[in-house]
DOROSE-893733 format. One record per residue (C-alpha): residue in one letter; x, y, z. Coordinates in pm, whole numbers, padded with zeros to 5 digits, always signed. Each point is the difference from the previous one (the first is absolute). Last residue first. Layout:
BEGIN
AXYZ/...
% end
This chain:
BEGIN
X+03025+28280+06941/X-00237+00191+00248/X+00139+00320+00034/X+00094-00003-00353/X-00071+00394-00050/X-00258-00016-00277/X-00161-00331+00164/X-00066+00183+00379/X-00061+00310-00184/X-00293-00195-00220/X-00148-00123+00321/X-00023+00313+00180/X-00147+00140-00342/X-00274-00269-00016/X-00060-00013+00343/X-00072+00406+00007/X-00228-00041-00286/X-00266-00246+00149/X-00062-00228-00287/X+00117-00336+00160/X-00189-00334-00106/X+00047+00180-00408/X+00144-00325-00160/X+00360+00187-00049/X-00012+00179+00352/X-00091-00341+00158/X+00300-00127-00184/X+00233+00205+00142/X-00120-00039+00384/X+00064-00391-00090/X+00318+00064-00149/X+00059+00216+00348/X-00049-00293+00163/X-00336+00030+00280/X-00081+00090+00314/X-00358+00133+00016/X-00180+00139+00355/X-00368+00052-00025/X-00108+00309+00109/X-00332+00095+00203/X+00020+00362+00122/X-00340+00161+00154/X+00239+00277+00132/X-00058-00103+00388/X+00048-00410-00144/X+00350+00138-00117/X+00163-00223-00272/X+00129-00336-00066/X+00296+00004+00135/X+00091-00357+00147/X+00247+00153+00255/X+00389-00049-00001/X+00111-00061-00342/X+00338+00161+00016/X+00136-00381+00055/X-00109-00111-00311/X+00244+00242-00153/X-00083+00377-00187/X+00155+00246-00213/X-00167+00325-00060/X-00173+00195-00264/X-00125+00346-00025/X-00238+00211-00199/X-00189+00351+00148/X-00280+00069-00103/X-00141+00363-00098/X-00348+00050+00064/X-00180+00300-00218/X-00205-00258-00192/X-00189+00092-00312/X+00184+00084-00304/X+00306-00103+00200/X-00065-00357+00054/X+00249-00229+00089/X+00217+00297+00138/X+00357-00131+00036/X+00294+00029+00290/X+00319-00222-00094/X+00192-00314+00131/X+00095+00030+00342/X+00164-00299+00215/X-00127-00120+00289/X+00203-00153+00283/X-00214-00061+00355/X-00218-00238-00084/X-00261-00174+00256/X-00223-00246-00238/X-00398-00051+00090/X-00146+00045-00333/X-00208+00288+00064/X+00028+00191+00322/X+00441-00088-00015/X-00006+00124-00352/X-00197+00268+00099/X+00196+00160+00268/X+00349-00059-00177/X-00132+00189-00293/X-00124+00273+00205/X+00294+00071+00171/X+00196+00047-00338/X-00275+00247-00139/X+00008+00162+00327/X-00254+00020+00223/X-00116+00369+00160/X-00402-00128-00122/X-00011-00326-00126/X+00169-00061-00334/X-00307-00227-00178/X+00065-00341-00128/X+00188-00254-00197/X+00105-00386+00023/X+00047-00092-00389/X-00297-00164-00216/X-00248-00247-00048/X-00355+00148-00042/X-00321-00142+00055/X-00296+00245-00110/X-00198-00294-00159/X+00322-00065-00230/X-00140+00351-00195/X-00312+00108-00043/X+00088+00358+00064/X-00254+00035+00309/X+00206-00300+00158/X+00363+00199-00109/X-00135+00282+00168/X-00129-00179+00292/X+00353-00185+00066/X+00016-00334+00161/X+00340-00118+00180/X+00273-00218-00186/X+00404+00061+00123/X+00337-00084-00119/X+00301-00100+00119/X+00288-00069-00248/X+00222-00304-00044/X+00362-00079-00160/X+00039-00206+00292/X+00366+00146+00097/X-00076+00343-00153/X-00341+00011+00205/X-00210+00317-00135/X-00262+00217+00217/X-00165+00258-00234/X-00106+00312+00184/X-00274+00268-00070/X-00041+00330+00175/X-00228+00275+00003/X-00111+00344-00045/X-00248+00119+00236/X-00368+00070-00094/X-00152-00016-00375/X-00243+00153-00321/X+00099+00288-00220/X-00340+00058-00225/X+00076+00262-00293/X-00113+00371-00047/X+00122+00187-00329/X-00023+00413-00043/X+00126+00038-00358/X+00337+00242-00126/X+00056+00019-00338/X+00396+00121-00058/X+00069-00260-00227/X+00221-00259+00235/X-00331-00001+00210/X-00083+00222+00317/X-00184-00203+00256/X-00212+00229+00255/X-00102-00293+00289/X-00256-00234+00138/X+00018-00229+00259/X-00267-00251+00102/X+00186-00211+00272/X-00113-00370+00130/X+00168-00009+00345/X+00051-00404+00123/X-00215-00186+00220/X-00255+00192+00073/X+00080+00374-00157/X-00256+00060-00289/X-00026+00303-00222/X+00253+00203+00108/X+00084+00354-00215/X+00260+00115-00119/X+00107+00309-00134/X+00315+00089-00191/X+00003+00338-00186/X+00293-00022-00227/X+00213-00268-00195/X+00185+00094-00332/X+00242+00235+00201/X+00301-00171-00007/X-00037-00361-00204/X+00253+00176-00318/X+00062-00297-00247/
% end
C-alpha cells in the first residue's frame, strides 16, 4: 500500500493546555480510491513516558504500585484505584533511562541502577500522541532505600505492593490489575522465564 502523499494540509489547533495539550487537528486524507475528505480528530497528551516493572529472581516477587486515577473514577471502575507498574512523565532533557531510575526511587522507594529495555508502545493511538517507554529491572531488599510513595509537591499518594509474581498473575486473571502496561510487563516476565 502506497502511504506517500495521502496526508496534506495539517492544522491544529489547541483546545485546552492545563495539564496535558488536547489537539484538534484536521487534515486532507486521500483514500486507497482516489477520494480525498478533509477529517479533523482530537490528539490529546504531554511528554512521553516511562513505565518499569521491578522483578526479584531470588523471591520470585514483583513491586507494584496502587494510587487513584480520575479517569478510571469517572469510568466507574475499582473507584478510580488502579494497581499497576511504576510509570511517569520524561521530564524535560531526561532520558527515558534517567527517568525510570527517578521515578522508581519517587514512587516506591528502590535505588536501581540496571534496567533492561523491553519495547516502546502507544496504548492509545486513536487518541493519545504519548509514546511509553517499557522497562524492567531486577531488584533486592537492599535497593529499597526510601518508602516511595510518591511526591507530596505532585499531589502523589502511592501505595507500595510487593507481591509473588503468581499472585501478580492471578490479579490479571480476576481483573485486580487492568492497567495495560502491567499486564504486558508481566506477561514478558512469564514469556521469557525470568521468573521460573
Amino acid at each position: 500500500m502506497v502511504t506517500d502523499n495521502k496526508i496534506k494540509n495539517v492544522t491544529s489547533k489547541v483546545l485546552s493546555n492545563i495539564w496535558a495539550k488536547l489537539e484538534q487537528v484536521s487534515f486532507d486524507f486521500t483514500f486507497n480510491n482516489g477520494k480525498t475528505e478533509r477529517l479533523t480528530h482530537e490528539v490529546y497528551g504531554k511528554a512521553d513516558g516511562v513505565a518499569v516493572l521491578l522483578y526479584n529472581p531470588s523471591t520470585k516477587k514483583v513491586v507494584l504500585s496502587k494510587q487513584f486515577r480520575i479517569p478510571m473514577y469517572v469510568a466507574g471502575v475499582k473507584n478510580g484505584f488502579s494497581i499497576e507498574v511504576v510509570g511517569g512523565s520524561i521530564d524535560k532533557n531526561e532520558s527515558p533511562e534517567t527517568s525510570v531510575i527517578r521515578e522508581t526511587k519517587e514512587e516506591i522507594g528502590y535505588n536501581i541502577s540496571e534496567i533492561e529495555k523491553v519495547t516502546t508502545v502507544f496504548l492509545s493511538p486513536g487518541l493519545m500522541r504519548e509514546q511509553v517507554h517499557l522497562y524492567v529491572a531486577k531488584y533486592t531488599n537492599e535497593d529499597k532505600v526510601e518508602s516511595g510513595g510518591g511526591l507530596a509537591e505532585e499531589s502523589e499518594e502511592i501505595t507500595v505492593l510487593e507481591t509473588s509474581f503468581d499472585e501478580a498473575l492471578k490479579m490479571i486473571e480476576n481483573k485486580e490489575i487492568i492497567d495495560a502496561r502491567t499486564i504486558m510487563l508481566l506477561y514478558h516476565l512469564k514469556v521469557k522465564n525470568l521468573l521460573e
